[in-house]
C-alpha positions as CSV (number, residue, x, y, z in Angstrom):
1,X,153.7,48.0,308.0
2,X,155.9,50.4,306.0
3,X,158.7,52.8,308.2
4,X,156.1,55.9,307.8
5,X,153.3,53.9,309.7
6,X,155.5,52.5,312.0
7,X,157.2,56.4,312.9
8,X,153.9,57.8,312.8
9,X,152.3,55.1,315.2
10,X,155.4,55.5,317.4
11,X,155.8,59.3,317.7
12,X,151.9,59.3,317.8
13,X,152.1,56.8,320.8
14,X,154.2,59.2,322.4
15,X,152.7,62.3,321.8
16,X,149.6,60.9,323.6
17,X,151.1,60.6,326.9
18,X,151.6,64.8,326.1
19,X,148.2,65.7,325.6
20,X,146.2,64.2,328.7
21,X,144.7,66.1,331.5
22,X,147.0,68.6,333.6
23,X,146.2,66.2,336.9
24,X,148.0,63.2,334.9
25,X,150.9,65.4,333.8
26,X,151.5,66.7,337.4
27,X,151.1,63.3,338.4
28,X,153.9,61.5,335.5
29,X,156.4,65.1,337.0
30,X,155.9,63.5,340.4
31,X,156.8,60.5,339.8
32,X,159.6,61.4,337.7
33,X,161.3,63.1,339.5
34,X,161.1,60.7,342.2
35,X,162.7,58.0,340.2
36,X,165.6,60.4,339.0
37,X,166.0,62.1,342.0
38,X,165.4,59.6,345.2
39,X,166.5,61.7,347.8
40,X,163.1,63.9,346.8
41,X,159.7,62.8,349.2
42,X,156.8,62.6,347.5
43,X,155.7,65.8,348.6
44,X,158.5,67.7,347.9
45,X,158.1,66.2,344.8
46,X,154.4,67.0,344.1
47,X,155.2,70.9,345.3
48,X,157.8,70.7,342.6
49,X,155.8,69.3,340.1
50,X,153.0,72.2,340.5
51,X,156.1,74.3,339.5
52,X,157.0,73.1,336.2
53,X,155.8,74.9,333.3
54,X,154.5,73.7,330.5
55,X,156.6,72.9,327.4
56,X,155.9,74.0,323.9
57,X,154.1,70.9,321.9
58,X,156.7,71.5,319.4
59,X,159.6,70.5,322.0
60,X,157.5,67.0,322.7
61,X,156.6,66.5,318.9
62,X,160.7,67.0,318.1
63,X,161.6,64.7,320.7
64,X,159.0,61.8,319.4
65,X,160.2,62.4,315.8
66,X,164.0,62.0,317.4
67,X,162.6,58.7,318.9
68,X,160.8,57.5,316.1
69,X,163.5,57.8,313.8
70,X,166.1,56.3,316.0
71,X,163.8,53.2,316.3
72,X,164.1,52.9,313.1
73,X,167.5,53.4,312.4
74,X,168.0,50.9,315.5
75,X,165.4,48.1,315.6
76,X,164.4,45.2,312.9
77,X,161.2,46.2,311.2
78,X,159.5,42.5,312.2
79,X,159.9,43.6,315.7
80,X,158.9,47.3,315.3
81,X,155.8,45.7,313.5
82,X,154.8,43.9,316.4
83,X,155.7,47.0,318.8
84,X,153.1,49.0,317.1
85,X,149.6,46.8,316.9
86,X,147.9,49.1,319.1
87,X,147.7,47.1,322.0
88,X,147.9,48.5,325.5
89,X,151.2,46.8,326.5
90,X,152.9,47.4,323.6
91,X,152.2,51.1,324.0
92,X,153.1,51.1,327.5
93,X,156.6,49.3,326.1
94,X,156.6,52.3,323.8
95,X,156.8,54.9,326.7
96,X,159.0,53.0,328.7
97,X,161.8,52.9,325.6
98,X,161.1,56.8,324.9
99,X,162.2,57.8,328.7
100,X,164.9,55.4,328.4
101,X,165.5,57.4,324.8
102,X,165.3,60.9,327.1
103,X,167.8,59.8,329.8
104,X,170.4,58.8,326.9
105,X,173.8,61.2,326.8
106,X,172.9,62.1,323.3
107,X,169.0,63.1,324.2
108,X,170.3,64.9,327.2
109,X,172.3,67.4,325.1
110,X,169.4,67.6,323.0
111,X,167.1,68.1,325.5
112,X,169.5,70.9,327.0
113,X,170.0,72.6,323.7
114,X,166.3,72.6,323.0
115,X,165.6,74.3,326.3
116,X,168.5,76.9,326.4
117,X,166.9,77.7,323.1
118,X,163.5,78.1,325.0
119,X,165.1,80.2,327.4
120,X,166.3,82.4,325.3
121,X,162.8,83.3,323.8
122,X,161.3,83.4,326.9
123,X,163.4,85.3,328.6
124,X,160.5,87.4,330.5
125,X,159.9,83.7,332.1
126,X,159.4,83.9,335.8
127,X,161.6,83.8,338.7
128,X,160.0,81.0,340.2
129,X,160.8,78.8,337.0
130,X,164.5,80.0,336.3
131,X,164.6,78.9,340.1
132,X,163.4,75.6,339.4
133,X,165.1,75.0,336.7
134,X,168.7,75.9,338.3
135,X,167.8,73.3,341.3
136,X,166.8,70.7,339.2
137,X,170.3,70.7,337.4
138,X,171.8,71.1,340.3
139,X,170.4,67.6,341.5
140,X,171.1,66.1,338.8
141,X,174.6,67.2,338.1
142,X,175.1,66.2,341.9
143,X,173.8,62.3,340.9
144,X,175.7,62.2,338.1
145,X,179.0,63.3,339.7
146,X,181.3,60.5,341.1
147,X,183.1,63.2,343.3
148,X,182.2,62.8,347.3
149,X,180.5,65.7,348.8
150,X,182.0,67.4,352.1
């Protein structure tokens, strides 16, 4: 397989998980959310999810391209080859390495930049979003800081 097969079977891969039914995306928030956030219940978590709103395609198409390229930059081609038959497991592998790709410091800033961005041109965005948003980082800045809580 040559890199542009390869990058377009990989971002491709991705992308998929993107464009399945609104029940399954709800369902991929919730559990989410409970994995990066375990103090969440699951129905807290569910309520949440129902709260998210949708992203742009463009933001998920960016972020595959990011990934695909970084697998390639990163990974020997005999490997990547194999990666990318098609098979169900090997896709599955696929997702797995793009969240751990999203949860990396350098795809956080990204990820960050890309949604300040957003906000900025949607700025008329409702409260209940801004609200969710603000929460969300607040959890996770609170995970990620080593300082005790009094």
């Amino acid at each position: 397989m040559d890199d542009k097969t390869l990058h377009a079977h990989l971002a491709s891969t991705v992308l998929r998980r993107f464009d399945e039914d609104p029940a399954r995306r709800q369902e991929a928030l919730q559990e989410f959310m409970e994995v990066t956030l375990p103090t969440i219940d699951g129905q807290s978590a569910d309520k949440v999810a129902t709260l998210v709103p949708e992203l742009p395609y463009s933001l998920y198409e960016k972020w595959a391209t990011l990934f695909a390229d970084r697998l390639l930059e990163t990974v020997e081609r005999t490997q990547l080859a194999s990666l990318c038959d098609g098979s169900a497991d090997n896709d599955a592998t696929i997702a797995l390495v793009y969240v751990m790709f999203m949860e990396s410091e350098r795809m956080e800033k990204q990820v960050a930049e890309d949604l300040a961005a957003l906000g900025v041109r949607m700025a008329d965005a409702d409260a209940t979003g801004n609200a969710l948003g603000a929460y969300l980082r607040a959890k996770l800045s609170r995970q990620h800081d080593p300082t005790p809580r009094q």
